[in-house]
C-alpha positions in Angstrom: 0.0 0.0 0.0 1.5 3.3 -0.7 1.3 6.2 0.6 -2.4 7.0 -0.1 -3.3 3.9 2.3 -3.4 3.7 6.2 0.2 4.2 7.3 2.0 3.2 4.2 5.1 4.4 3.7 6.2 3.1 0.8 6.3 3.9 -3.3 8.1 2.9 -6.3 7.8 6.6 -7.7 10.8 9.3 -6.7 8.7 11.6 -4.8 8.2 15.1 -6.9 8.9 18.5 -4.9 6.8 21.3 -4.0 3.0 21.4 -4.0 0.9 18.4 -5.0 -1.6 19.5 -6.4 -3.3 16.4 -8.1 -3.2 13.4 -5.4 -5.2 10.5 -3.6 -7.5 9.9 -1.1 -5.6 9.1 2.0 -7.2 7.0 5.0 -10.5 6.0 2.9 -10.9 3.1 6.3 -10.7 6.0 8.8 -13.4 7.9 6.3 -15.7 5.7 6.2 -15.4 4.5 10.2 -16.0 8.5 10.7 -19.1 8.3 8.9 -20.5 5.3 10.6 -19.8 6.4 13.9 -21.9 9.6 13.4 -24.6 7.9 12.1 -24.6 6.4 15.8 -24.7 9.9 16.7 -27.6 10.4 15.0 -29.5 7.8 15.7 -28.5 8.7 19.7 -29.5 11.9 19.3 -33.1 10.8 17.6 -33.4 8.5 20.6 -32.6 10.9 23.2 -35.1 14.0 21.1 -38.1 11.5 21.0 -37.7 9.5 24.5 -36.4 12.7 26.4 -38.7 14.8 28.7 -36.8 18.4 28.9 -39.6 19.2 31.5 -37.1 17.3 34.1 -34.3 20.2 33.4 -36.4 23.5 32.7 -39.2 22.4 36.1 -38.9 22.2 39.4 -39.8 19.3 42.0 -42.2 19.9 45.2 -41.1 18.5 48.3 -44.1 16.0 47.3 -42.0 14.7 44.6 -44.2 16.3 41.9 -42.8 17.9 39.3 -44.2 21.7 38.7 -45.5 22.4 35.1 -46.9 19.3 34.1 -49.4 17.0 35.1 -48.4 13.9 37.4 -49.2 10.7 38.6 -49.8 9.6 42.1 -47.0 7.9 44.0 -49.5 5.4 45.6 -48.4 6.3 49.4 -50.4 10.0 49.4 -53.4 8.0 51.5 -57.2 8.6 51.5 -57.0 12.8 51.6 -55.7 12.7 47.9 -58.2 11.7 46.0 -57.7 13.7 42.0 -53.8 13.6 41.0 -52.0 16.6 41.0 -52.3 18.7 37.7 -49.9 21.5 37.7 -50.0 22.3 34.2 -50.5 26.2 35.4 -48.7 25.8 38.3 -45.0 26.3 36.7 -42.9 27.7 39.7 -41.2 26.1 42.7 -42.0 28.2 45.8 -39.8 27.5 48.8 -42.3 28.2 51.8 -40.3 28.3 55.2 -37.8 30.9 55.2 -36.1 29.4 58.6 -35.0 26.4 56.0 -33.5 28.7 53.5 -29.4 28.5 55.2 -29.4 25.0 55.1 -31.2 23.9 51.9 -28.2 22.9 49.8 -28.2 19.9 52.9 -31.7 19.3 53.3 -35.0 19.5 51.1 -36.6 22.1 52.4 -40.6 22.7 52.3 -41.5 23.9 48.5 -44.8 23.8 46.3 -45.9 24.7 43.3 -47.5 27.9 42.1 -48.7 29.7 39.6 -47.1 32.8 40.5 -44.0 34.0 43.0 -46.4 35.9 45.8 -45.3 39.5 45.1 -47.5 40.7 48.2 -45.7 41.2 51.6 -47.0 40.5 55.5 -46.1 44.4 55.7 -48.7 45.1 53.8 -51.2 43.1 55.3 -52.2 39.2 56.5 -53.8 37.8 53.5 -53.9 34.8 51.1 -51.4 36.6 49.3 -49.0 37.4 51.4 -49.2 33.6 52.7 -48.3 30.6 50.9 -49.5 27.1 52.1 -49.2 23.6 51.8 -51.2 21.9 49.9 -54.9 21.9 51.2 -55.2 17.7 50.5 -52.0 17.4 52.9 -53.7 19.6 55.7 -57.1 18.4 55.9 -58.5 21.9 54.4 -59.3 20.7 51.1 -62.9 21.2 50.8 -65.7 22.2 48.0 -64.3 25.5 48.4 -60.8 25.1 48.9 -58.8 22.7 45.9 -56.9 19.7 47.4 -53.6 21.0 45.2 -54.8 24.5 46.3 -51.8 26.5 48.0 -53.8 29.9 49.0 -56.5 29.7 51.6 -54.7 31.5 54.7 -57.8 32.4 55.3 -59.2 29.5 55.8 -57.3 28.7 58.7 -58.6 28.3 62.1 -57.5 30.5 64.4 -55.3 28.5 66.3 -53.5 27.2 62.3 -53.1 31.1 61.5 -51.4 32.0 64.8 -49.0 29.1 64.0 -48.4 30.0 60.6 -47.4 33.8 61.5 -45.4 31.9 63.5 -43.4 29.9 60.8 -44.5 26.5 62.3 -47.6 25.8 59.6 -49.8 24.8 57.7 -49.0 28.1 55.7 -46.1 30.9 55.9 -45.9 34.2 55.9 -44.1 36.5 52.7 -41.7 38.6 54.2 -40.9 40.1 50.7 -41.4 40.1 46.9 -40.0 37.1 44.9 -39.9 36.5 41.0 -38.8 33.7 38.9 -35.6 33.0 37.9 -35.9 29.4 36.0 -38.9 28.5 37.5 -37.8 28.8 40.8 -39.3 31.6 43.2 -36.3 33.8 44.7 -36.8 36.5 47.0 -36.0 39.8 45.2 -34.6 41.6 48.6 -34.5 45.7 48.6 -33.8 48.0 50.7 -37.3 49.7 50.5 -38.7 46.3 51.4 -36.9 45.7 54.6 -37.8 49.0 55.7 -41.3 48.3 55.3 -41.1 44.9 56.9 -39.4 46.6 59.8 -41.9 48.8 60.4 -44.9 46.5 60.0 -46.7 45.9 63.1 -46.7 42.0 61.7 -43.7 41.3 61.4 -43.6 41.1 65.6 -46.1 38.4 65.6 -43.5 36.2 63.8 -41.0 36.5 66.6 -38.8 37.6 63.7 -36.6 41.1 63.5 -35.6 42.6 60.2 -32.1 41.5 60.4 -32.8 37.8 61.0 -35.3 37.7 57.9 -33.0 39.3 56.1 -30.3 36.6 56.6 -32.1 34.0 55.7 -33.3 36.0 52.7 -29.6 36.2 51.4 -28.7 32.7 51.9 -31.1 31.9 48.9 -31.3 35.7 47.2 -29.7 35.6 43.9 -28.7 39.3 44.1 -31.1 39.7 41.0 -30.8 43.4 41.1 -27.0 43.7 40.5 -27.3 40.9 38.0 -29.9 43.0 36.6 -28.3 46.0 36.7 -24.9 44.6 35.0 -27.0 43.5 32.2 -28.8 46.4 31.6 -25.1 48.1 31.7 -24.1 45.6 28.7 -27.6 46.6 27.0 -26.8 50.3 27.0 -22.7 49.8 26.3 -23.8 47.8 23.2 -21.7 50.2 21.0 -18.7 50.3 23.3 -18.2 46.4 22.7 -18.8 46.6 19.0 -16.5 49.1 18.1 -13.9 48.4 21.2 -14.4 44.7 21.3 -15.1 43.7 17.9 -13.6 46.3 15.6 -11.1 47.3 18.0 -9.8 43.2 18.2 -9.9 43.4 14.3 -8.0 46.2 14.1 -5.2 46.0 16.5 -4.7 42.3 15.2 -3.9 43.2 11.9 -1.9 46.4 13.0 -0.1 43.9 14.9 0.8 41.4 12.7 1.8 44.2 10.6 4.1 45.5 13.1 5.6 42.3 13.2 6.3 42.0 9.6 8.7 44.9 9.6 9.7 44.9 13.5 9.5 41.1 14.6 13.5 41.0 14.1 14.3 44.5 16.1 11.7 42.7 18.5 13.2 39.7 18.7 16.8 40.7 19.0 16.1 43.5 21.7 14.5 40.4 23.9 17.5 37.8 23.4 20.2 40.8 24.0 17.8 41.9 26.9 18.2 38.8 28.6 21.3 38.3 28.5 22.5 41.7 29.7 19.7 41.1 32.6 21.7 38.0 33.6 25.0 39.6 33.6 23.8 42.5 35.5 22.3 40.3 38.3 25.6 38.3 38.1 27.7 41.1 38.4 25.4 42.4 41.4 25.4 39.0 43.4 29.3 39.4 42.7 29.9 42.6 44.8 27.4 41.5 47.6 29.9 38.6 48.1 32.7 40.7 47.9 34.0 38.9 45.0 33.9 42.2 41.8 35.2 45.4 43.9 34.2 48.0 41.5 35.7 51.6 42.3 32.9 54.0 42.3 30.4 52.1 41.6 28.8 52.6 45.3 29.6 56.4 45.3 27.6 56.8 41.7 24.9 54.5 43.2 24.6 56.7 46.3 24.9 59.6 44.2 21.9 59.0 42.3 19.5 58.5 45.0 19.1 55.0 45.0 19.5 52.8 48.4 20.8 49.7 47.3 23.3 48.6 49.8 26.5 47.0 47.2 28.2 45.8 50.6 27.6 42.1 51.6 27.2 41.5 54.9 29.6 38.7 56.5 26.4 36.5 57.3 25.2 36.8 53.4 28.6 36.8 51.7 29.0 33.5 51.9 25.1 32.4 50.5 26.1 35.3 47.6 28.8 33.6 46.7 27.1 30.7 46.0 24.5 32.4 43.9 27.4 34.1 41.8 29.1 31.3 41.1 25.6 29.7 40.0 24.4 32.9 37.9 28.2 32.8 36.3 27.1 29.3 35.1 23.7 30.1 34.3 24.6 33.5 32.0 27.9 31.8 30.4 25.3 29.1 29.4 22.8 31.7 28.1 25.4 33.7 26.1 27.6 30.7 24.6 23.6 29.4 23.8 22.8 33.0 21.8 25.9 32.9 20.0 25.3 29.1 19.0 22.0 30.2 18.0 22.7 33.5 16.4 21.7 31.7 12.2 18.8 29.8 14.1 17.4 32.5 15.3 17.9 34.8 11.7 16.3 31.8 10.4 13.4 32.4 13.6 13.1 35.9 12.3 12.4 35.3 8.7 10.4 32.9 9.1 8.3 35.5 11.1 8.8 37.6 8.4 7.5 35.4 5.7 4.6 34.1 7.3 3.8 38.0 7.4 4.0 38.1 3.7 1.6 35.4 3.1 -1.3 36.4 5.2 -1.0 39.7 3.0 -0.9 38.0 0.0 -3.8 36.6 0.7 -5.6 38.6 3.3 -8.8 36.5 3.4 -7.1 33.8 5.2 -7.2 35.4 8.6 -11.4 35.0 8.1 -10.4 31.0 8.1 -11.3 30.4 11.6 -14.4 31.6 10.9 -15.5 28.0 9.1 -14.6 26.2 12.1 -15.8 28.3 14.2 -19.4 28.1 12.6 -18.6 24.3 12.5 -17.9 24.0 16.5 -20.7 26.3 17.7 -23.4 24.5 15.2 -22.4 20.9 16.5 -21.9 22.0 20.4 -25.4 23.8 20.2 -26.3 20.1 18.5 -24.7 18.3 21.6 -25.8 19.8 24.4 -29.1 19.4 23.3 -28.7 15.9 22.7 -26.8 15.6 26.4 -29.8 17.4 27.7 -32.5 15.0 26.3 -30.3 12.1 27.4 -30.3 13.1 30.8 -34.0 13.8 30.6 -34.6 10.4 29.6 -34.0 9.3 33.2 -36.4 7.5 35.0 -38.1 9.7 38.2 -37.5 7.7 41.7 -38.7 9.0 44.9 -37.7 7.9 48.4 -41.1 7.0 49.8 -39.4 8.2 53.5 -37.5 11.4 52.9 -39.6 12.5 49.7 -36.3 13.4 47.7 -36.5 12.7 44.2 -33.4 11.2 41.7 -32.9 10.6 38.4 -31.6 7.3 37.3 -30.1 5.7 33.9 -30.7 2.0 32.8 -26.9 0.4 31.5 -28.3 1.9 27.9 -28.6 5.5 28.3 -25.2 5.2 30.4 -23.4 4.1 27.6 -25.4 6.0 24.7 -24.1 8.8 27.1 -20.6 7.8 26.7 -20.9 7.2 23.3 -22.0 10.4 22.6 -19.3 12.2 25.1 -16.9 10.3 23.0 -18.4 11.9 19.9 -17.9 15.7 21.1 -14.1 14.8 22.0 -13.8 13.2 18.3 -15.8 16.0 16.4 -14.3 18.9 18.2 -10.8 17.4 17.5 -11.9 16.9 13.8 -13.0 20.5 13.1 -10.0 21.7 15.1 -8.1 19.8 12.4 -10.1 20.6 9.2 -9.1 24.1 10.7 -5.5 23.5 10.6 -5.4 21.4 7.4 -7.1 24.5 5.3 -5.3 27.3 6.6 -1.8 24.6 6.3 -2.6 24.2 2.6 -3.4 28.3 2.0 0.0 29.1 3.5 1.7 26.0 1.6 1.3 27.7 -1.8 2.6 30.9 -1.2 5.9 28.8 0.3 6.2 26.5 -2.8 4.0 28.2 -5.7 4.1 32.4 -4.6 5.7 33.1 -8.1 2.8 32.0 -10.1 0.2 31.3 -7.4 -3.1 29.8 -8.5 -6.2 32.1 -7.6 -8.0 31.4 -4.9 -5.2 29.1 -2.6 -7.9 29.0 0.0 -11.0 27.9 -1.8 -8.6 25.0 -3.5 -6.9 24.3 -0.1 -10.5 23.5 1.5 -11.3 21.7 -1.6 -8.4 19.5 -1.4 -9.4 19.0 2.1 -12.6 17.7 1.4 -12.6 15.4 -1.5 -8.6 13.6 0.0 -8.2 14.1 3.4 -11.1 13.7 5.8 -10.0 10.2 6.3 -6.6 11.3 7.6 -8.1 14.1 9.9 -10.7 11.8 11.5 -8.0 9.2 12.2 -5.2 12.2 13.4 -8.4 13.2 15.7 -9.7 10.1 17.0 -5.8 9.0 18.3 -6.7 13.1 20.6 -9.9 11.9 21.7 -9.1 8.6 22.8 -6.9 9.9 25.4 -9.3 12.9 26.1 -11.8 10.3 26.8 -9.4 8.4 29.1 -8.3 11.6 30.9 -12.5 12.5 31.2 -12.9 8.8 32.9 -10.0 9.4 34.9 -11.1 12.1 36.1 -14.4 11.2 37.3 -12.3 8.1 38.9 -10.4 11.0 40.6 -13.3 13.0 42.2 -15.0 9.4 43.2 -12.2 8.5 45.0 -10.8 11.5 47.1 -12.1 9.9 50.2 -9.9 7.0 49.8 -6.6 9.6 48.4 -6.5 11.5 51.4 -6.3 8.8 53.5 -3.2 7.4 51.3 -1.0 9.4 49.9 0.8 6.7 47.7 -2.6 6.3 45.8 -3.0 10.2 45.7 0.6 10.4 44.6 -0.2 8.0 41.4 -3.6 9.4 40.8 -1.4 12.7 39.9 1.0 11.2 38.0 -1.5 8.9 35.7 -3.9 12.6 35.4 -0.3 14.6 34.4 1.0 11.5 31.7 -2.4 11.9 30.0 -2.2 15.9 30.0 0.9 15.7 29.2 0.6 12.7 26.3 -2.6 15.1 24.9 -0.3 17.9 24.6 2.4 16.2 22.4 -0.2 14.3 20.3 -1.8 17.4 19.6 1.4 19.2 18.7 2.4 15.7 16.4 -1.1 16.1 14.7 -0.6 20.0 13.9 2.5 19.3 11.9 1.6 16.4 10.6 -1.6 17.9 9.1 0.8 20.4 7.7 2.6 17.9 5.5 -0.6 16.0 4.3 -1.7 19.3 3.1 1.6 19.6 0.8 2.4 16.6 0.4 -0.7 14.6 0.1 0.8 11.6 2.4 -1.4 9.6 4.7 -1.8 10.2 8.4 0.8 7.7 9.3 3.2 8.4 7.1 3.2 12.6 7.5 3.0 11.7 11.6 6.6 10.0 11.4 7.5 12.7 8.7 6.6 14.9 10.7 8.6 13.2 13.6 11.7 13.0 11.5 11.4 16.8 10.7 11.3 17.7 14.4 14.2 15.8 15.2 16.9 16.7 12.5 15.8 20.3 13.0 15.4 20.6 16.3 17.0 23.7 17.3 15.6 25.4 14.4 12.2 24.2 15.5 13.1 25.3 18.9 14.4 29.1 17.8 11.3 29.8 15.6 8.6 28.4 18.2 10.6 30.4 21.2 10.6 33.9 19.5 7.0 33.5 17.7 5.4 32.1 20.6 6.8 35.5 22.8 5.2 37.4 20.1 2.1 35.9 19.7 1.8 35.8 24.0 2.8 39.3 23.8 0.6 40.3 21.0 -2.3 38.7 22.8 -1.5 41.0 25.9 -1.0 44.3 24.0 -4.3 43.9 21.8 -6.4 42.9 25.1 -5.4 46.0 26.6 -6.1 48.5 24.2 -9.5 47.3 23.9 -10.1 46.8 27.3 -8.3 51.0 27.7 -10.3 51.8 25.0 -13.5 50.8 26.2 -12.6 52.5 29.2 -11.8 55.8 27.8 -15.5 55.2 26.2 -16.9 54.5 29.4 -15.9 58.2 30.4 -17.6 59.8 28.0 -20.6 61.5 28.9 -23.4 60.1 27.5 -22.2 57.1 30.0 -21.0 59.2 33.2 -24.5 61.4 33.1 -27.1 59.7 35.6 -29.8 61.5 33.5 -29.0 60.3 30.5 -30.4 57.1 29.2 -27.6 55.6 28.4 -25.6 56.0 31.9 -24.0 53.2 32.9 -23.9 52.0 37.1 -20.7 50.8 36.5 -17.6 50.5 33.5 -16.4 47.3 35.2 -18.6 44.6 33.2 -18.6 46.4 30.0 -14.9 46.7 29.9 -14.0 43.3 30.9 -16.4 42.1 28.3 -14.8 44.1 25.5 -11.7 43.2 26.9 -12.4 39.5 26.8 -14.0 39.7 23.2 -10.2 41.5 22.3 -8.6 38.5 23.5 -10.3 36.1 21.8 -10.3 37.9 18.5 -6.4 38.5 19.0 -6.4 34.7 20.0 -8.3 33.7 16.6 -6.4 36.3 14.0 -2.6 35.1 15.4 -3.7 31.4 15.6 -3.3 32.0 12.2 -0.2 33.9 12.0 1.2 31.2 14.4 -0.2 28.7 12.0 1.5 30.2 9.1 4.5 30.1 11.2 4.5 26.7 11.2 3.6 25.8 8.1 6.6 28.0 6.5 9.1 26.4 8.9 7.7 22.9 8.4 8.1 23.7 4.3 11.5 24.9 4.9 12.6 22.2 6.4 11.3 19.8 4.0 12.3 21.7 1.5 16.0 21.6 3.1 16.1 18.0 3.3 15.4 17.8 -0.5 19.1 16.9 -2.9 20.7 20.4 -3.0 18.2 22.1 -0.6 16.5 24.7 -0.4 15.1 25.3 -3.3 11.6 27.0 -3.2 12.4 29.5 0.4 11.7 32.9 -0.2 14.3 35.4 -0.3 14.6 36.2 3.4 14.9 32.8 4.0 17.5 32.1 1.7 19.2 35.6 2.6 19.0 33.7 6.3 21.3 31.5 5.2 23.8 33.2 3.2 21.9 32.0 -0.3 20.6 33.6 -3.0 17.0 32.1 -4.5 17.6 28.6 -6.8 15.0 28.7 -9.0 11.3 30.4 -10.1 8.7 29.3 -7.9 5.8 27.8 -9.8 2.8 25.0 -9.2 3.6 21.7 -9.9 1.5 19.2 -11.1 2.3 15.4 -11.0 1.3 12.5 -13.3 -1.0 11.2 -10.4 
């Protein structure tokens, strides 16, 4: 098999150079086992969409075990007072009755029913059936032709001796202290400061042998703080245009400005860092050296003294002795460092152009930094797709109640468990796929300005997708199945990990291995990951299969290692620093925004409560912008260094580098750079 097929390696033919442009499928198995597998996706999520009842996820459950918002069967143990099951079709909401239950209701199911509506309607403005909420009238003996058994409103009702115990929070109904609303069908008290000050005054609230503070506790320990929520959302609402033009724009923008920047500054960049360091280390050397007393440099203390500073150049006996250990140690360490630059100084001209190239290819074709945008739309259409299948799949559950202590669980039959790993497997393997159709395209964009820029074909995007598509897919779902097998394994171990911390900290040994096997895997994800990027790269020039490019790949990495090292070291600072300096001009110039005074003027409409949310939020969408745009300058990175390489390794090498490449290496440019076809 050559090396079309599943890890062959082999083929009569003399390979060809430069850009294949007419090649074969590659990985057809792994194609096709891609295919079948998501049809077991499918059929999963058709299972989960027509067995699933979302109504467990999006309702709440009673204390009763009923679930609010739908109509329900009996249990069989509610006795002779129930006699008409409980339809809560208009009852949506949960409402959690005894406030006194409210601090420790994360531990303990506390009292709850459902309603139709949070009570809005207080005890300081009166004792009422609104400002009351009761259990339900079958469970109380007040059910009557007047009063529904599932009713939770008749506080008036009550006997006299019921509606003294009630104020007094002991039953059958309890009082409203304040307004609640629903948040996800669940009642939460919406605590202000205008309401506590008319509960405080209220001549009721005394009867309840409660005090303002006390209630006001036990409020918080369930209150959602829905009014700074609400106010932080109506500050994103009104600072709409800030995060648009700061966020948005302002990410576009300073990405391109930067990668510009780096195109005619990455080398004054780069060299000001590596001679930076390396003055940095002889400066703390030399400092270490007169604090032991070992560099006596006249003057020096008089010009430090001189200038204001109070930097004691003296050691002390007690610390000469420790600094002359450090000396000798940052001697070693900066000797290392400088002996390192000078071994590196080609590497890292090599580093530099390469920099420098991958600039001139983006602008050759500036549509490629708008590649992420395919897989982007790819990942948020199939997560969307799989959360709602994960949601339906835990909704298929089946409802069990504990007939003593009323608390209700959802359980899976062996089936749903494993459809449910299945399909967790499935996200892993998809998200790893897209990730690498991601890769692949942008690879093969950036491969033909490397091998074909002299008579590039029109359109190296559009035909690096299509190449993608009609040979590779098989070689992308095998690269990204290989990812998500140990994703999967690092998932399970995981869950291993948190079901088993009771037994780790009582031995450490076991704790101590549980680490190592969780690092290995992170560690083992990391270096696949990196394996499959750069072998992606040389399917997408080469054509190879998955195998094949993978120990290509390998082989590149190895014999080039230092090279590898250099160009990855200074793009890697700055992309990083890139990232940083675009973050924080949006995030500055959302602030300066912020000031203006249409958002400082407390009349005006669009005045903001606070800058903090708006500007973090720009700030965040900067990043992520800065983090899409250089993920493909570092991409192009990688592809021109892995072409370079290759193309190095061919008889009489290099032959297709660009002239700053070649001008890297003390060559002039071998031939014209043109598309080449093979007989394939």
């Amino acid at each position: 098999m050559g090396k079309g097929g599943i890890c062959g390696n082999s083929d009569t033919k003399e390979e060809e150079t430069g850009l294949k442009e007419r090649r074969r499928c590659t990985d057809v198995l792994f194609c096709l086992i891609f295919a079948a597998f998501w049809g077991g996706m499918v059929a999963i999520g058709y299972v989960a969409i027509t067995g699933g009842d979302p109504n467990l996820l999006y309702y709440g459950f009673d204390s009763g075990g009923y679930l609010c918002g739908v109509k329900n069967e009996l249990w069989g143990d509610e006795g002779d007072s129930v006699t008409t099951v409980p339809d809560f079709t208009d009852k949506p909401n949960v409402m959690y009755m005894d406030v006194t239950e409210y601090p420790t209701m994360t531990m303990i199911t506390p009292k709850s029913v459902c309603v139709e509506d949070c009570p809005t309607s207080s005890i300081a403005s009166g004792l009422s059936d609104d400002s009351f909420v009761c259990n339900y009238a079958a469970w109380t003996g007040y059910a009557s032709a007047d009063v529904d058994e599932w009713s939770t409103s008749y506080y008036s009702k009550l006997s006299a001796a019921d509606q003294a115990t009630s104020i007094l929070l002991s039953g059958p109904c309890y009082p409203v202290f304040v307004a609640y609303s629903p948040i996800m069908n669940r009642c939460a008290p919406t605590v202000t400061e205008e309401q506590i000050t008319a509960l405080a005054s209220s001549s009721n609230l005394a009867g309840t042998e409660q005090d303002a503070s006390e209630v006001t506790t036990m409020l918080g320990s369930m209150s959602t703080d829905t009014d700074v929520v609400q106010d932080y959302l109506e500050d994103l609402l009104k600072a709409w245009q800030i995060i648009a033009i700061c966020g948005f724009g302002g990410g576009l923008v300073f990405s391109i400005v930067w990668m510009v920047f780096l195109r005619y500054f990455a080398g004054v960049m780069a060299w000001v860092t590596v001679i930076g360091v390396n003055l940095i280390l002889i400066a703390v050397t030399a400092y270490c050296g007169m604090k032991a007393g070992l560099i006596e440099l006249a003057g020096v203390s008089d010009a430090v003294d001189a200038s204001g500073a109070s930097v004691d150049l003296t050691g002390a006996e007690d610390n000469a002795a420790a600094f002359e250990y450090i000396t000798y140690l940052m001697c070693g360490v900066a000797g290392l460092a400088l002996l390192f630059t000078l071994l590196m100084i080609r590497r890292l001209m090599i580093a530099i152009a390469c920099l420098k190239v991958a600039s001139q290819a983006i602008a050759a074709m500036p549509m490629i930094l708008f590649s992420p945008v395919i897989p982007l739309i790819m990942n948020v259409v199939f997560m969307a797709w799989a959360v709602l299948v994960a949601t339906y799949l835990y909704a298929s559950g089946t409802i069990e109640r504990n007939s003593e202590t009323g608390e209700i669980a959802i359980t899976w039959n062996e089936t749903l468990q494993y459809m449910s790993l299945y399909h967790l497997f499935g996200i892993f393997w998809t998200t790893q796929f897209i990730a690498g159709f991601g890769v692949m395209v942008t690879a093969g964009a950036i491969a033909a300005f490397y091998w074909q820029r002299d008579d590039m074909p029109r359109g190296p995007i559009r035909k690096a997708m299509g190449r993608t598509v009609r040979y590779h897919i098989g070689s992308i779902a095998l690269g990204s199945f290989i990812v998500a097998v140990v994703q999967f394994v690092r998932a399970i171990m995981e869950y291993v990990d948190k079901k088993t911390k009771k037994a780790q900290a009582g031995n450490p040994v076991v704790k101590f291995f549980m680490c190592c096997i969780k690092y290995c895997l992170w560690y083992l994800e990391k270096v696949l990951k990196y394996i499959n990027r750069n072998a992606y790269i040389l399917i997408a020039v080469k054509g190879y299969s998955y195998c094949y490019s993978a120990l290509q790949a390998i082989k590149l990495i190895i014999t080039n290692m230092l090279r590898i090292a250099a160009v990855n070291t200074v793009g890697d600072f700055l992309t990083w620093l890139g990232k940083l300096v675009i973050t924080g001009l949006c995030g500055l110039a959302a602030f300066f925004m912020c000031d203006m005074d249409d958002y400082t003027d407390p009349t005006s409409s669009s005045y903001l409560s606070s800058p903090l949310l708006p500007v973090i939020v720009t700030a965040f969408i900067g990043y992520m912008e800065a983090d899409i745009f250089l993920s493909v300058y570092e991409m192009a990175v990688d592809t021109i260094l892995l072409s370079f390489c290759e193309d190095c390794g061919t008889a009489g090498g290099p032959h297709y580098a660009p002239p700053l490449l070649m001008s890297a290496l003390g060559k002039s440019p071998k031939k014209k750079v043109a598309p080449d076809y093979d007989s394939d």
